[in-house]
PyMOL CGO cylinders between C-alpha atoms (Angstrom):
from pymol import cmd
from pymol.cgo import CYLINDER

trace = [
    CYLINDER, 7.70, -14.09, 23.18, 8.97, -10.97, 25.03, 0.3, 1, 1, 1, 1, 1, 1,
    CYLINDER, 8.97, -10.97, 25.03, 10.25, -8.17, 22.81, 0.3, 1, 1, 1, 1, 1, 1,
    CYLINDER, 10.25, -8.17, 22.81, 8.84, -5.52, 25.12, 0.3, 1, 1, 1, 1, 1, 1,
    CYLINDER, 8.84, -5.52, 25.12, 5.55, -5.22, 23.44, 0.3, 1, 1, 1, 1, 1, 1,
    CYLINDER, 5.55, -5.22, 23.44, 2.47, -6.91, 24.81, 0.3, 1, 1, 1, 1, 1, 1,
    CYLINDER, 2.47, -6.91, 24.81, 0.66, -9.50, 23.21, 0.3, 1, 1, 1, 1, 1, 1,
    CYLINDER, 0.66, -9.50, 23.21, -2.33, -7.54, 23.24, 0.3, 1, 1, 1, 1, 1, 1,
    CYLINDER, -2.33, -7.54, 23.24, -0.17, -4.98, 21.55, 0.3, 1, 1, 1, 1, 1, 1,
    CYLINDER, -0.17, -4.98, 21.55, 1.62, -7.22, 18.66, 0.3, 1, 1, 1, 1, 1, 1,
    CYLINDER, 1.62, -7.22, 18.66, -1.92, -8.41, 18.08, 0.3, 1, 1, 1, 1, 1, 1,
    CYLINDER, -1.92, -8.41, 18.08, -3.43, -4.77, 17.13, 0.3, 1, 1, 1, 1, 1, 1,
    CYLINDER, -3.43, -4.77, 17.13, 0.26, -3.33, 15.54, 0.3, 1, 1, 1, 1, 1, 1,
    CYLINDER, 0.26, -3.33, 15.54, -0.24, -7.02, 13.38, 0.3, 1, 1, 1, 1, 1, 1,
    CYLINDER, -0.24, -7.02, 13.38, -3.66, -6.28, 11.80, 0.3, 1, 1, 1, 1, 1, 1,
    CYLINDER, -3.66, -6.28, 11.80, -2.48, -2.89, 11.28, 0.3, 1, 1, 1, 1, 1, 1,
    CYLINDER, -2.48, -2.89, 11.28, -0.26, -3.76, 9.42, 0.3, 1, 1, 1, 1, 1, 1,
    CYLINDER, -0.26, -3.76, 9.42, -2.04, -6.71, 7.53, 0.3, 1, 1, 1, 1, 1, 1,
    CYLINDER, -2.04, -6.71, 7.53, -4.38, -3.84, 6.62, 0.3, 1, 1, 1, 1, 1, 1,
    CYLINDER, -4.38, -3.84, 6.62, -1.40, -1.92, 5.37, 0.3, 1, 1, 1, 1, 1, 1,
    CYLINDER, -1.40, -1.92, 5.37, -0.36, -4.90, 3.31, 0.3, 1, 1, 1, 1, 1, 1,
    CYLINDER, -0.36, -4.90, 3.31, -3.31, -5.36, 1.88, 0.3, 1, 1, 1, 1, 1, 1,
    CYLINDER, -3.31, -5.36, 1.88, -3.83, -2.08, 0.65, 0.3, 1, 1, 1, 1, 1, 1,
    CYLINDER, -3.83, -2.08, 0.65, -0.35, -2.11, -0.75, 0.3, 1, 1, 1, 1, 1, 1,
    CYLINDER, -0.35, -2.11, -0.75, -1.20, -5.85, -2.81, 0.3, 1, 1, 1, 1, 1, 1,
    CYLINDER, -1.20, -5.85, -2.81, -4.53, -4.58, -3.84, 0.3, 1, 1, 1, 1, 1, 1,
    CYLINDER, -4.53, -4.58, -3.84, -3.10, -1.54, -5.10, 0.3, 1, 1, 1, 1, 1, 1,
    CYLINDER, -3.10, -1.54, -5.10, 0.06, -3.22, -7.09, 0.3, 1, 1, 1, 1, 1, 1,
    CYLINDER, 0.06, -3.22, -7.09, -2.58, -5.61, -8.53, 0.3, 1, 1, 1, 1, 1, 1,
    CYLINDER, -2.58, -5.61, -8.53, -4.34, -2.14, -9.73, 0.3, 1, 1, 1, 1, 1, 1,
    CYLINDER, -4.34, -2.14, -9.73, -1.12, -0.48, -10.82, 0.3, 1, 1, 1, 1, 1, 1,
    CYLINDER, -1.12, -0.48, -10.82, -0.16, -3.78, -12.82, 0.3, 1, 1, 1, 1, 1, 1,
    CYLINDER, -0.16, -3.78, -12.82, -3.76, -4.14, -14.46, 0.3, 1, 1, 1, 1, 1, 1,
    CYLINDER, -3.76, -4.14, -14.46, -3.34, -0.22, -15.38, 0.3, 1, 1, 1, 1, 1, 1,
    CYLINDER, -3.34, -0.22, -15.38, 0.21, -0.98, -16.87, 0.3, 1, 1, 1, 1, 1, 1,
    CYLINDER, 0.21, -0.98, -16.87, -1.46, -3.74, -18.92, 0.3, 1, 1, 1, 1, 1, 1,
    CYLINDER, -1.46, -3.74, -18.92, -3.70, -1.91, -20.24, 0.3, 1, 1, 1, 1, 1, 1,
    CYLINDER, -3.70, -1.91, -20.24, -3.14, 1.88, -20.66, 0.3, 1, 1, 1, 1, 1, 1,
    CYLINDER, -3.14, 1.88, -20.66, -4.01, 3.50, -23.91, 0.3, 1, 1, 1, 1, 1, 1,
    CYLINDER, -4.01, 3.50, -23.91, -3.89, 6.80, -25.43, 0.3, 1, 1, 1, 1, 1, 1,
    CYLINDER, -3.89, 6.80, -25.43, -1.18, 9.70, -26.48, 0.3, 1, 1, 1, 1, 1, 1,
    CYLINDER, -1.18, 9.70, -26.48, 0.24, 9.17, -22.67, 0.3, 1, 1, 1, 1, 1, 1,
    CYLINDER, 0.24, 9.17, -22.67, 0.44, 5.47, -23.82, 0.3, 1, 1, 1, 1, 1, 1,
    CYLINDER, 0.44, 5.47, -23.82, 4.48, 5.49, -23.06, 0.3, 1, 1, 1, 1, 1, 1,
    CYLINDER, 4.48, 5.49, -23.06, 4.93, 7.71, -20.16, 0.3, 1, 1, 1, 1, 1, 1,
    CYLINDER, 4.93, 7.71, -20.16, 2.21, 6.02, -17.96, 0.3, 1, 1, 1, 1, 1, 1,
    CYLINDER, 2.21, 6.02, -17.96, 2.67, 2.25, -19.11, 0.3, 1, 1, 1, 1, 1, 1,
    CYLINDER, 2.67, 2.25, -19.11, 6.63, 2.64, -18.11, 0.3, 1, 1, 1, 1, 1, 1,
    CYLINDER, 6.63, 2.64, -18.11, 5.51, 4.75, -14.69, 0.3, 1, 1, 1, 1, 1, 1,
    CYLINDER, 5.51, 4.75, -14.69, 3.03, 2.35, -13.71, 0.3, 1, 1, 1, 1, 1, 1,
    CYLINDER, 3.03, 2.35, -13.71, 5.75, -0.33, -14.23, 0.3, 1, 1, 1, 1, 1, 1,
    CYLINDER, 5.75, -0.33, -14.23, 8.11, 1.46, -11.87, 0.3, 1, 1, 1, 1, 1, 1,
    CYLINDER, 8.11, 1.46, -11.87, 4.96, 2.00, -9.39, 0.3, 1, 1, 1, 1, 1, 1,
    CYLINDER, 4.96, 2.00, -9.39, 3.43, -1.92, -9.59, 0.3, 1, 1, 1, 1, 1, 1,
    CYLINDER, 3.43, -1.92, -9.59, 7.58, -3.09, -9.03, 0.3, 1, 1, 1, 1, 1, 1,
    CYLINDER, 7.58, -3.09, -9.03, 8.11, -0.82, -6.07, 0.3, 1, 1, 1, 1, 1, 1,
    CYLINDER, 8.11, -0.82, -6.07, 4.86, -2.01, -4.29, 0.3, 1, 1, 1, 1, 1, 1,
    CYLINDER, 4.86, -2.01, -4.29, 5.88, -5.69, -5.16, 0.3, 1, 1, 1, 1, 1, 1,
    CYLINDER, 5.88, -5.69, -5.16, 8.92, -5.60, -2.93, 0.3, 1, 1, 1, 1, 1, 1,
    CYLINDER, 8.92, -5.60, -2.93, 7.29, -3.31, -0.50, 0.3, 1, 1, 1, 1, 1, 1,
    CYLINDER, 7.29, -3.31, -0.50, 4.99, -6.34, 0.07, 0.3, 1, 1, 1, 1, 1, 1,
    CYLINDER, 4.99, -6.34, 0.07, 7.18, -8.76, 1.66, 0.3, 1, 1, 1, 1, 1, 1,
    CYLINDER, 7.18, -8.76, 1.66, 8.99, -6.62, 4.24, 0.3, 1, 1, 1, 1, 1, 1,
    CYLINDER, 8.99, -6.62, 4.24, 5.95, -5.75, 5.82, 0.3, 1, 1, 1, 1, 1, 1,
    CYLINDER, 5.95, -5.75, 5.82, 4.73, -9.59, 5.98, 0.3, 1, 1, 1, 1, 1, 1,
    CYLINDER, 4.73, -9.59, 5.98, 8.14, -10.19, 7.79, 0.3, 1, 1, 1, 1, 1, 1,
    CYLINDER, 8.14, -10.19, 7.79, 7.80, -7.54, 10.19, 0.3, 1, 1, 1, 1, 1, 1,
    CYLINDER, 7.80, -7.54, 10.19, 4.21, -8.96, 10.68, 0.3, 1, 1, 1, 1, 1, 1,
    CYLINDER, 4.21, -8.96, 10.68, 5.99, -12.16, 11.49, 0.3, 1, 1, 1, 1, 1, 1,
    CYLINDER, 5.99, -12.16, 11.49, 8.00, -10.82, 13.25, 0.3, 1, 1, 1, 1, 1, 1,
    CYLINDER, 8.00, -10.82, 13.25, 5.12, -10.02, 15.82, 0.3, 1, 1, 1, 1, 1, 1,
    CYLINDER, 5.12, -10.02, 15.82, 4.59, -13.77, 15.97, 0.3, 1, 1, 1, 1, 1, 1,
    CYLINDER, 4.59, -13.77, 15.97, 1.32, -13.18, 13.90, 0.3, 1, 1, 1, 1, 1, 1,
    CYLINDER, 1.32, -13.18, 13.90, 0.48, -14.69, 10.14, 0.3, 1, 1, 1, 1, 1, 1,
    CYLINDER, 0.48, -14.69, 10.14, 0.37, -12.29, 7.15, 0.3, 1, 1, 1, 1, 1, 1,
    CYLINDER, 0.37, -12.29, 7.15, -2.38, -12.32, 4.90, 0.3, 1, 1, 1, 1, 1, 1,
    CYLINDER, -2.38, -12.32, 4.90, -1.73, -14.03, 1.79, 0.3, 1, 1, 1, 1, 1, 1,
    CYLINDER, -1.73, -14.03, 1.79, -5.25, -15.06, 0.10, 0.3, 1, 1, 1, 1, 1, 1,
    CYLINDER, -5.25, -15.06, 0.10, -7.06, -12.37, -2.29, 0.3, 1, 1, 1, 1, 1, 1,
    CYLINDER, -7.06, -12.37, -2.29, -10.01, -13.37, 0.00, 0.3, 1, 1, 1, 1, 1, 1,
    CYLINDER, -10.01, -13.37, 0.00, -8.24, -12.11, 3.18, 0.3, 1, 1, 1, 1, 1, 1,
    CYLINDER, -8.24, -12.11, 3.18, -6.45, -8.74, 0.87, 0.3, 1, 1, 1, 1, 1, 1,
    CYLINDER, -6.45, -8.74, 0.87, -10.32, -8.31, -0.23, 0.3, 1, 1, 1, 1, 1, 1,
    CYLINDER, -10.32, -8.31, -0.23, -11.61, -8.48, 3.37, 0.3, 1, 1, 1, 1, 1, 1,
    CYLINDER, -11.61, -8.48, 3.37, -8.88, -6.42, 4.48, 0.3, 1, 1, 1, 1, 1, 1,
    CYLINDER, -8.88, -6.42, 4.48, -8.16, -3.68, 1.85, 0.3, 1, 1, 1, 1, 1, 1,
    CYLINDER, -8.16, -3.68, 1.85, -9.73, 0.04, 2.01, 0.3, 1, 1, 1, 1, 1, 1,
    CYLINDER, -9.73, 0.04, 2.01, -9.10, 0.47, -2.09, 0.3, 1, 1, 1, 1, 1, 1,
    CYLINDER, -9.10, 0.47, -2.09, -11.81, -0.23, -4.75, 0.3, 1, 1, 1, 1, 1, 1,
    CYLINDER, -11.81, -0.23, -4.75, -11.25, -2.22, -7.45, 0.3, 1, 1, 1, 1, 1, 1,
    CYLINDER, -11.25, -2.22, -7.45, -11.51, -0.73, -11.27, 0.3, 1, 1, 1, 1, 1, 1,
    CYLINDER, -11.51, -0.73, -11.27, -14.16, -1.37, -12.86, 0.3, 1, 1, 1, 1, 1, 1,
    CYLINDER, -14.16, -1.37, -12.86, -13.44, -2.82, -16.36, 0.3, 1, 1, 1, 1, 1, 1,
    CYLINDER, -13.44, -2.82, -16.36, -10.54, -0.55, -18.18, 0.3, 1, 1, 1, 1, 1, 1,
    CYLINDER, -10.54, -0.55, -18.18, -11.09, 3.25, -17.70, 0.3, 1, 1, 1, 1, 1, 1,
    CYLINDER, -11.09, 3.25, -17.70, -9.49, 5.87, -19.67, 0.3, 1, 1, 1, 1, 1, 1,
    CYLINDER, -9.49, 5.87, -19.67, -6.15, 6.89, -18.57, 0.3, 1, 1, 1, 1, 1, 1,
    CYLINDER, -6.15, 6.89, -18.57, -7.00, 10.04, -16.40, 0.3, 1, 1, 1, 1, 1, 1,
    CYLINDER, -7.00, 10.04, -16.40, -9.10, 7.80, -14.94, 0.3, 1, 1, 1, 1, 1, 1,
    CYLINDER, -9.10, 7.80, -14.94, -6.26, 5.11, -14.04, 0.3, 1, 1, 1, 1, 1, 1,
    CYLINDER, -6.26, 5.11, -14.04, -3.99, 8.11, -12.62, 0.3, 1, 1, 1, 1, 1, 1,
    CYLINDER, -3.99, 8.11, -12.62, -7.26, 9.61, -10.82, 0.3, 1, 1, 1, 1, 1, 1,
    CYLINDER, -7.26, 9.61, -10.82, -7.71, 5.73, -9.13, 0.3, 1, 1, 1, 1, 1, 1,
    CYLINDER, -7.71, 5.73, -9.13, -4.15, 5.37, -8.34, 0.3, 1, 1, 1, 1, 1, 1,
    CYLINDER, -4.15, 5.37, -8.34, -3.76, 8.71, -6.92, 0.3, 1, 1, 1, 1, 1, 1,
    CYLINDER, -3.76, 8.71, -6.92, -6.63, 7.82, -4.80, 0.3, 1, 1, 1, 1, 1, 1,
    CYLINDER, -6.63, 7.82, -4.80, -5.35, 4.63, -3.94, 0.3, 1, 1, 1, 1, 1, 1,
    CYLINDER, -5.35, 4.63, -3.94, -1.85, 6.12, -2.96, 0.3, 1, 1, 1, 1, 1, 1,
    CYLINDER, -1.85, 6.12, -2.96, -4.03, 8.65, -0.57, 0.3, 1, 1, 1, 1, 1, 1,
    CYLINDER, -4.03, 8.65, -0.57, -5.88, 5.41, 1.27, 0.3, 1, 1, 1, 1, 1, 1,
    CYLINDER, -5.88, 5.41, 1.27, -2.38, 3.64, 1.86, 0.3, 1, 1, 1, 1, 1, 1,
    CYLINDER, -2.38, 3.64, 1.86, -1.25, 6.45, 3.58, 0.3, 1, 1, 1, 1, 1, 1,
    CYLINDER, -1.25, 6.45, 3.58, -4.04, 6.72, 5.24, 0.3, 1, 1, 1, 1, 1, 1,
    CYLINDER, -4.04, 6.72, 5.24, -3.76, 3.30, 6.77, 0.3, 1, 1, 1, 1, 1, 1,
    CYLINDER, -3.76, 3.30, 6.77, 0.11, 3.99, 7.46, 0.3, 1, 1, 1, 1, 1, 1,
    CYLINDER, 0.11, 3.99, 7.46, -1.27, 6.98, 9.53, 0.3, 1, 1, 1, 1, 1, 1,
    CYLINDER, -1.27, 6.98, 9.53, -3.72, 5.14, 11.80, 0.3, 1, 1, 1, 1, 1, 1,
    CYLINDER, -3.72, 5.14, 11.80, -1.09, 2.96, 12.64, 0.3, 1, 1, 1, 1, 1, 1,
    CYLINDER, -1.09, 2.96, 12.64, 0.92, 5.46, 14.40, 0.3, 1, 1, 1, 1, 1, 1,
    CYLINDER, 0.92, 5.46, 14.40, -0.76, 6.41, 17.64, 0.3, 1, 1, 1, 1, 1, 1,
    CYLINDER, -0.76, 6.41, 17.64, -0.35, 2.68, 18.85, 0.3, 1, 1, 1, 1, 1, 1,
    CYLINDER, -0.35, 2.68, 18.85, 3.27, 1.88, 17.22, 0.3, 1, 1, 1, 1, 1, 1,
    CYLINDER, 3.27, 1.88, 17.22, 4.17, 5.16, 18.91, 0.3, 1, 1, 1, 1, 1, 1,
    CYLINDER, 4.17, 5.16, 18.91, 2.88, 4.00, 22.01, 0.3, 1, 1, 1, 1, 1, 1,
    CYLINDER, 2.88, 4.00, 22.01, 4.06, 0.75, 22.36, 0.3, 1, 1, 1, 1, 1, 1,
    CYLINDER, 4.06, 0.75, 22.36, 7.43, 2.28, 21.51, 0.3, 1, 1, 1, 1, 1, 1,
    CYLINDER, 7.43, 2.28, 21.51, 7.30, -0.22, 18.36, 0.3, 1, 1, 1, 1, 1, 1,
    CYLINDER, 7.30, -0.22, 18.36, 10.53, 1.91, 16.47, 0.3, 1, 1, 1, 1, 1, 1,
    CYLINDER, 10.53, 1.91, 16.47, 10.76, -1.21, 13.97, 0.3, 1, 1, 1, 1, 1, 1,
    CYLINDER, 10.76, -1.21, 13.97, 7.51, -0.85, 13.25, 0.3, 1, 1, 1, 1, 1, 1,
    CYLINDER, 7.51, -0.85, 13.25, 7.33, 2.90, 12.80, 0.3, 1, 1, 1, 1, 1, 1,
    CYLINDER, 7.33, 2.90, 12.80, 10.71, 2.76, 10.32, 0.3, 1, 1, 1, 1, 1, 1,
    CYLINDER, 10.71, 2.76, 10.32, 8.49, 0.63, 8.31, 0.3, 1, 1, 1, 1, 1, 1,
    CYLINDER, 8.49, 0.63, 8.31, 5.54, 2.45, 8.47, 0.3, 1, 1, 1, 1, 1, 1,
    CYLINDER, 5.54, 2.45, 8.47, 7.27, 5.67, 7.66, 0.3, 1, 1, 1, 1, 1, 1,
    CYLINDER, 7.27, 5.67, 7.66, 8.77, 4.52, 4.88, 0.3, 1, 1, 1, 1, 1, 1,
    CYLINDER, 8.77, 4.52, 4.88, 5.92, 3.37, 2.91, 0.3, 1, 1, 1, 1, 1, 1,
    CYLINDER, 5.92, 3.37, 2.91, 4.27, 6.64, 4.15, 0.3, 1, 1, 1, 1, 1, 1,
    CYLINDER, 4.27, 6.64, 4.15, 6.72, 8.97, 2.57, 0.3, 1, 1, 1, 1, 1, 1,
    CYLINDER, 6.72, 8.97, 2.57, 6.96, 5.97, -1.01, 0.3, 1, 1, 1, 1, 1, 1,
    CYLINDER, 6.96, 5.97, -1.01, 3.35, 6.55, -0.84, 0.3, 1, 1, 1, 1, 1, 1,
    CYLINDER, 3.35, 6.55, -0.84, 2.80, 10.62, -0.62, 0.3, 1, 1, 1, 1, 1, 1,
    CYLINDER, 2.80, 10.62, -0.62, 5.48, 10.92, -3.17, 0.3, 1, 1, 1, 1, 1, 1,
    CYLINDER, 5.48, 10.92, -3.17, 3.98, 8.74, -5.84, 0.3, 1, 1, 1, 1, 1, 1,
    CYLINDER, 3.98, 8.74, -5.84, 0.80, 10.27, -5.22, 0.3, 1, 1, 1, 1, 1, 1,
    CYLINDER, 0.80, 10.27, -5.22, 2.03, 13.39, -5.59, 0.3, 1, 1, 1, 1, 1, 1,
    CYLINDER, 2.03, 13.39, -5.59, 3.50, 12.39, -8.81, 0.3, 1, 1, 1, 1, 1, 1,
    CYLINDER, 3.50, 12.39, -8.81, 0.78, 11.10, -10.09, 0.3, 1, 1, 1, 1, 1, 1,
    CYLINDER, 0.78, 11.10, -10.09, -1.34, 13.98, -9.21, 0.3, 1, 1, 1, 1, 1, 1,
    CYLINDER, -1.34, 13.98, -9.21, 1.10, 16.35, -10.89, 0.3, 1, 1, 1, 1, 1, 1,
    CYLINDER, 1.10, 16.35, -10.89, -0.15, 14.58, -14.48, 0.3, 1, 1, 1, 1, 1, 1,
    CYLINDER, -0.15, 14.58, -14.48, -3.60, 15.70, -13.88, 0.3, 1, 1, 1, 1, 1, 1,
    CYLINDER, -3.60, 15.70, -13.88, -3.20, 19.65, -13.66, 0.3, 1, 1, 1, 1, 1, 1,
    CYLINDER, -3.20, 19.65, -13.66, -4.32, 21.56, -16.55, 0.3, 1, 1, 1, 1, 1, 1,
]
cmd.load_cgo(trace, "trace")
């Protein structure tokens, strides 16, 4: 393969990203379990948000296990490997809802977080594909976050 990037290279940029992925299953899996079950006099608002939130990061999934092909690398695509991989917690049994928003709004912050750390070496392998992508789910990410954040002021 010779797409200007090294193999050395694809093979970092790829578990970047499969970190990236990761995050972004593990966190849809959260958002979905938090859309399940939601309760309280917010019931409405947050069950139909966390349905727009748990969709998005479902189709975010796939185009960055394409790019990842697209390196010549496998995606992830066992909960063992997302576990291993992923820098987000799971919940632990159903918390309130200021908790969910409070877990999600962390878990936003830890995607973007990964994006980040991806950048120094996309930007110097001159990976452009791989930075469109990356920025992207950076800006998908800050913006939810900051949504989600915006429920918790008092």
């Amino acid at each position: 393969m010779d797409i200007g990037i090294s193999t050395e290279d694809r093979v970092a940029i790829a578990h970047g990203l499969s970190k990236l992925m990761a995050d972004t299953y593990t966190l849809y899996l959260k958002t979905h379990n938090f859309h399940w079950n939601v309760s309280g006099p917010m019931f409405r608002t947050l069950h139909l948000m966390f349905e727009e939130q748990y969709n998005e990061l479902w189709l975010a999934v796939d185009p960055i296990a394409e790019r990842i092909r697209a390196l010549d690398h496998f995606a992830p695509g066992s909960y063992g490997q997302f576990a291993a991989l992923t820098s987000i917690a799971e919940a632990e049994g159903v918390p309130k809802a200021e908790e969910m928003i409070t877990q999600l709004v962390a878990g936003h912050e830890a995607v973007c977080r990964t994006a980040r750390a991806l950048f120094p070496l996309i930007e110097q392998c001159a990976d452009e594909a791989t930075a469109d992508l990356v920025t992207q789910r950076l800006q998908v990410h800050e913006k939810t976050a900051w949504m989600l954040r915006s429920l918790l002021v008092r």
